[in-house]
MARBA-217993 format. One record per residue (C-alpha): residue in three letters; x, y, z. Coordinates in pm, whole numbers. Layout:
+------+--------+--------+--------+
| type |     c1 |     c2 |     c3 |
+------+--------+--------+--------+
|  ALA |      X |      Y |      Z |
...
+------+--------+--------+--------+
//
This chain:
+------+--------+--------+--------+
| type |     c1 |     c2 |     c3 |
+------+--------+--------+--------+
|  UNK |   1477 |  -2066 |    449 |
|  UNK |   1182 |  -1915 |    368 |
|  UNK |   1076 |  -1538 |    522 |
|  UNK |    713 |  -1717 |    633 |
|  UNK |    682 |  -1343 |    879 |
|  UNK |    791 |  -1136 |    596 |
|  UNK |    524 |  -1250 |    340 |
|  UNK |    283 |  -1231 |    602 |
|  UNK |    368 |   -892 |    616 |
|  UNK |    372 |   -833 |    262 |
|  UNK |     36 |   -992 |    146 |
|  UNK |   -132 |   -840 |    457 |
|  UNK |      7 |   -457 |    389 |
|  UNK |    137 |   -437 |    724 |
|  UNK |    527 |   -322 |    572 |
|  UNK |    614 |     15 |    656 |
|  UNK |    630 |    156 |    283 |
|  UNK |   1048 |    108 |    286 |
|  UNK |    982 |   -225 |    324 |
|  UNK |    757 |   -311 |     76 |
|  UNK |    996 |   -162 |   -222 |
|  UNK |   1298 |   -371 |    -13 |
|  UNK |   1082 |   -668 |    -96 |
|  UNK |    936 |   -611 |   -408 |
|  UNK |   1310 |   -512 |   -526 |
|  UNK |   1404 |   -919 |   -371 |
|  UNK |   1100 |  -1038 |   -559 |
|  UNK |   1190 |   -867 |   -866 |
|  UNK |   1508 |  -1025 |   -904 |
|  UNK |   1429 |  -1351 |   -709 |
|  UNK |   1145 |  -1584 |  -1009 |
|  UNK |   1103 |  -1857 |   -744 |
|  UNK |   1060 |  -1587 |   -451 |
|  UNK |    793 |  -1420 |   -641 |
|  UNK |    629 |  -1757 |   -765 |
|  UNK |    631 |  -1892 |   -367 |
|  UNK |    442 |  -1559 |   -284 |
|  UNK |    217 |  -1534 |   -535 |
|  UNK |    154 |  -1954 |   -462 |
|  UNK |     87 |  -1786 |    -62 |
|  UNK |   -127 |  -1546 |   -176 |
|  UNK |   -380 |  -1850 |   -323 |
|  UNK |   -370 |  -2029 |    -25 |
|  UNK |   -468 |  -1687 |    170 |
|  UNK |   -690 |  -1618 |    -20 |
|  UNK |   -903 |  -1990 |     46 |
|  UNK |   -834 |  -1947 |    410 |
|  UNK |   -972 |  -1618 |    415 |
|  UNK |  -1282 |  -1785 |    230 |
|  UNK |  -1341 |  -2056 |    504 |
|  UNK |  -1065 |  -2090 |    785 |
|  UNK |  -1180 |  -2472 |    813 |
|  UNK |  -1046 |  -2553 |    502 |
|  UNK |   -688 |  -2609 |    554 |
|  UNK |   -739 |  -2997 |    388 |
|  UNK |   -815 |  -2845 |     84 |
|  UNK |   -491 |  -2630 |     64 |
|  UNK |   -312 |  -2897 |    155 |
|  UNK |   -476 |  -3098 |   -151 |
|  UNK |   -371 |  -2823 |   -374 |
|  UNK |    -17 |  -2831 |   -266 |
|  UNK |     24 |  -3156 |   -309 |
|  UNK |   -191 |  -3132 |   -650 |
|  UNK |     24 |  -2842 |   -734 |
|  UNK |    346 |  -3077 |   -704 |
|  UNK |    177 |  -3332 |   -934 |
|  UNK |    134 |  -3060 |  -1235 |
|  UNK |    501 |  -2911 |  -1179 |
|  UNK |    763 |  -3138 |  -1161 |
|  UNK |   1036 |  -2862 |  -1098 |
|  UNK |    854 |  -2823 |   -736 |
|  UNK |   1121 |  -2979 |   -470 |
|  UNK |   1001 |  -3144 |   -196 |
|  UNK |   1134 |  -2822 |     22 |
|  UNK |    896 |  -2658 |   -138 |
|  UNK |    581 |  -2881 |    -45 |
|  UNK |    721 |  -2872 |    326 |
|  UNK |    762 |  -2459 |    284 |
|  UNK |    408 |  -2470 |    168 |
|  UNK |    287 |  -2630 |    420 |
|  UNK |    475 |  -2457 |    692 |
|  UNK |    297 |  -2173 |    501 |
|  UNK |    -42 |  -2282 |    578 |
|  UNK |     37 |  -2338 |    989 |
|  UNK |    172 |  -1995 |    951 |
|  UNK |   -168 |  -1850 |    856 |
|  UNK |   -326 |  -2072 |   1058 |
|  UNK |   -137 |  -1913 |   1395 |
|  UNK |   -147 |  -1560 |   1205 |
|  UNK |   -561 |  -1567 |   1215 |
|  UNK |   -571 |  -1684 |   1562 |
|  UNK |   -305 |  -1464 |   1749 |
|  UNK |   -364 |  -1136 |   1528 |
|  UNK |   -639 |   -998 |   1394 |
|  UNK |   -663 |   -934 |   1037 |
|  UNK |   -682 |   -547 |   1001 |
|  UNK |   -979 |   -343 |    902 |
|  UNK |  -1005 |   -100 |    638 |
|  UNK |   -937 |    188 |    843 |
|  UNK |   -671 |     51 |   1012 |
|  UNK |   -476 |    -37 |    648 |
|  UNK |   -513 |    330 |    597 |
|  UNK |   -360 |    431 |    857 |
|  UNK |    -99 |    219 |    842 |
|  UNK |    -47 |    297 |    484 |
|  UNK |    -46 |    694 |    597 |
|  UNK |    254 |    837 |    546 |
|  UNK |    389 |   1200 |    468 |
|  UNK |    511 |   1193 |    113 |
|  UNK |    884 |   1246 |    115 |
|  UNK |   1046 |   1577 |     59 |
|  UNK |   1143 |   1604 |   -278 |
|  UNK |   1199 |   1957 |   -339 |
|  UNK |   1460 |   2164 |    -34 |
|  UNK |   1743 |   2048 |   -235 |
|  UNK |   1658 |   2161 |   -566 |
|  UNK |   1808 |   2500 |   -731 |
|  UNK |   1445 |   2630 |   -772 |
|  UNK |   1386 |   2966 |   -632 |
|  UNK |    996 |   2907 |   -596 |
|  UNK |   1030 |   2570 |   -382 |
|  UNK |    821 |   2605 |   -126 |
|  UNK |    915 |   2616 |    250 |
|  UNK |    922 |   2256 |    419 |
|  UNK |   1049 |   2319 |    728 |
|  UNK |    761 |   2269 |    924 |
|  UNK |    634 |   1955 |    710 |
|  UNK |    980 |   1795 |    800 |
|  UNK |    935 |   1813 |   1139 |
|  UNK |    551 |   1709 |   1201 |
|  UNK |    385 |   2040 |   1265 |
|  UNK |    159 |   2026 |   1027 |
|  UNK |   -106 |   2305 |   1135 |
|  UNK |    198 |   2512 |   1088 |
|  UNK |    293 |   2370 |    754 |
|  UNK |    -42 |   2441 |    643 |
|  UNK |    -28 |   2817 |    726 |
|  UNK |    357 |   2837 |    559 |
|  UNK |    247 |   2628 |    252 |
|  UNK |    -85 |   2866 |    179 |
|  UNK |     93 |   3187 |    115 |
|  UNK |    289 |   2964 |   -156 |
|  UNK |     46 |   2849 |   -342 |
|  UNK |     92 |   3077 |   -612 |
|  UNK |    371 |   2933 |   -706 |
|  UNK |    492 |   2626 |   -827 |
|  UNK |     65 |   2519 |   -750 |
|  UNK |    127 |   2156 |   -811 |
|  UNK |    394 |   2056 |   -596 |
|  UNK |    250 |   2281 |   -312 |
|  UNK |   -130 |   2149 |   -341 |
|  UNK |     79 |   1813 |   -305 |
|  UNK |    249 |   1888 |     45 |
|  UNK |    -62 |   2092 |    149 |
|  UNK |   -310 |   1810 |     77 |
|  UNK |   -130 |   1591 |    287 |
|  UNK |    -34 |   1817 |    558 |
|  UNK |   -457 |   1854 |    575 |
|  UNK |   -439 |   1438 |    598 |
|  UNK |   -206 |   1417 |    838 |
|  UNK |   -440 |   1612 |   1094 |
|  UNK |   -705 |   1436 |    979 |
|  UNK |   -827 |   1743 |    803 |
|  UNK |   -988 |   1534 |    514 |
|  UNK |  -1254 |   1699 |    332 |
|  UNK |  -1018 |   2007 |    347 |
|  UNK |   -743 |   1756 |    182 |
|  UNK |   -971 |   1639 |    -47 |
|  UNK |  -1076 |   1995 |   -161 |
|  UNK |   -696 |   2103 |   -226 |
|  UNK |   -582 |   1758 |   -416 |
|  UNK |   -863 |   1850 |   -642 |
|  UNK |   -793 |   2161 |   -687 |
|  UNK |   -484 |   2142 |   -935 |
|  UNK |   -471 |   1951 |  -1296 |
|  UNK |   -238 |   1653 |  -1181 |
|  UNK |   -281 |   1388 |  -1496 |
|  UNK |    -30 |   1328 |  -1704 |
|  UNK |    239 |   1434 |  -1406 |
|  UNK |    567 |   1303 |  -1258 |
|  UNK |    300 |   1336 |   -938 |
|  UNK |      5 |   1116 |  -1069 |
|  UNK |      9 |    853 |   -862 |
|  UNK |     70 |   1073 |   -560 |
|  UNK |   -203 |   1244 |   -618 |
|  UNK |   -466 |    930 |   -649 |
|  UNK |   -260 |    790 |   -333 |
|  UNK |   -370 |   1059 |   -144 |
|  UNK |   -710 |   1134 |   -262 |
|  UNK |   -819 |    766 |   -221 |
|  UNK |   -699 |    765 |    152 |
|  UNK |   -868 |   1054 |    233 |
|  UNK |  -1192 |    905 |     59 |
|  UNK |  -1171 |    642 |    232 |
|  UNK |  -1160 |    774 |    567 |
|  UNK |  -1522 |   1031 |    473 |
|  UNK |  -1681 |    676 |    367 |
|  UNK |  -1663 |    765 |     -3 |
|  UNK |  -1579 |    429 |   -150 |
|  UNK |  -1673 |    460 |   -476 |
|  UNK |  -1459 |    733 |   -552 |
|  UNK |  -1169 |    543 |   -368 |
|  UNK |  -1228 |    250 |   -583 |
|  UNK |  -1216 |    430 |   -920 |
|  UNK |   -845 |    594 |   -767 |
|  UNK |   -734 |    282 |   -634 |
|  UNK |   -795 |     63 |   -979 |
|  UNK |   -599 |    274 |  -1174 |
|  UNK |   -289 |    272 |   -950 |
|  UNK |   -350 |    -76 |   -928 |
|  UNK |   -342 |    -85 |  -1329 |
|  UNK |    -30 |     99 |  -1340 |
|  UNK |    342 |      1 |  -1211 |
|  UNK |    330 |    265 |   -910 |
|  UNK |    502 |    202 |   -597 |
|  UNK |    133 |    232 |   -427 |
|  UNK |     53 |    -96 |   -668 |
|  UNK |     52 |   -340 |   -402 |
|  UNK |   -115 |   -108 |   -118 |
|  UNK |   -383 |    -33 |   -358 |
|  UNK |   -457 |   -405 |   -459 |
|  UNK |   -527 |   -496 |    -65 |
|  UNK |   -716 |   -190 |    -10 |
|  UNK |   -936 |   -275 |   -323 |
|  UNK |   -963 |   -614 |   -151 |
|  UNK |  -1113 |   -457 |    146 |
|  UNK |  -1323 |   -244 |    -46 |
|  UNK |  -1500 |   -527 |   -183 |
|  UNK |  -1533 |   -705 |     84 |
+------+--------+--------+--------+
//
């Protein structure tokens, strides 16, 4: 049976971020999974472009049957059922704006550090529990050491209280290229641009995670979406 709610989900980035890498690790080992979503994400795409033209997606399902013989009949009537799913998706709920993706999408990045041996992790106590404000003031008297990994948590602690030229100002502050926390890094910045109505900047972060194999791949391609919109 196919997951119709689940690649709702998925091609409108409404999955909480554990989720999305449950599903992308099914579509990664699943070739007619991944072909059936990408084949949903077409179809969303033309009924985002004019929600009258459900005769035309039909046409190209049926079309689509003609020029690959391999597609079963199940998979015309999946199709299909795909389309009246959209159909009842666009009237009952409302597609998300842009700020709402982003704060869906906001989450604290995940403590990677309080188990390591190092004797310069920083203190995450706070962090791990919410309190941000007090996060901030812990994480500030560490910044001397281990800078990276404490601009990180920092940065987002500023996000998380909607703090977001402050955020902004700390996740530039540190070289991050060429690191194991890259892609954090643009994440972060390009949610925080976002929300101080810098697009442009966002853009530029967003296409290169969206160039890359991050786990913020998929996240980034709808937000670019929006952008452009």
């Amino acid at each position: 049976m196919i997951e119709e709610e689940k690649i709702l989900k998925y091609l409108r980035g409404l999955m909480s971020e554990s989720e999305q890498l449950e599903f992308e690790s099914r579509l990664s080992n699943n070739k007619e999974l991944e072909e059936f979503v990408e084949h949903s994400r077409r179809i969303m795409q033309i009924v985002d472009s004019d929600t009258q033209a459900f005769g035309q997606v039909v046409r190209s399902v049926i079309n689509t049957k003609k020029e690959n013989k391999s597609w079963s009949p199940i998979w015309i009537a999946a199709s299909i059922l795909m389309i009246i799913s959209f159909a009842s998706y666009y009237l009952f709920v409302p597609t998300p704006t842009l700020n709402q993706l982003v704060e869906n999408y906001l989450e604290p990045y995940p403590d990677v550090v309080t188990n390591r041996s190092d004797e310069q992790k920083p203190d995450l106590t706070s962090y791990n529990r919410g309190e941000y404000q007090e996060a901030i003031d812990v994480l500030q008297y560490s910044l001397d050491n281990n800078q990276l990994v404490v601009s990180l948590y920092l940065g987002v602690s500023y996000l998380m209280i909607n703090e977001n030229e402050q955020a902004l100002e700390i996740l530039n502050s540190v070289p991050f290229e060429d690191t194991q926390f890259e892609d954090d890094f643009l994440w972060y910045q390009s949610l925080a641009l976002i929300r101080i109505g810098n697009a442009n900047e966002a853009r530029n972060r967003l296409e290169k995670l969206n160039r890359g194999s991050s786990n913020y791949k998929s996240k980034s391609s709808i937000l670019l979406d929006n952008l452009r919109e």
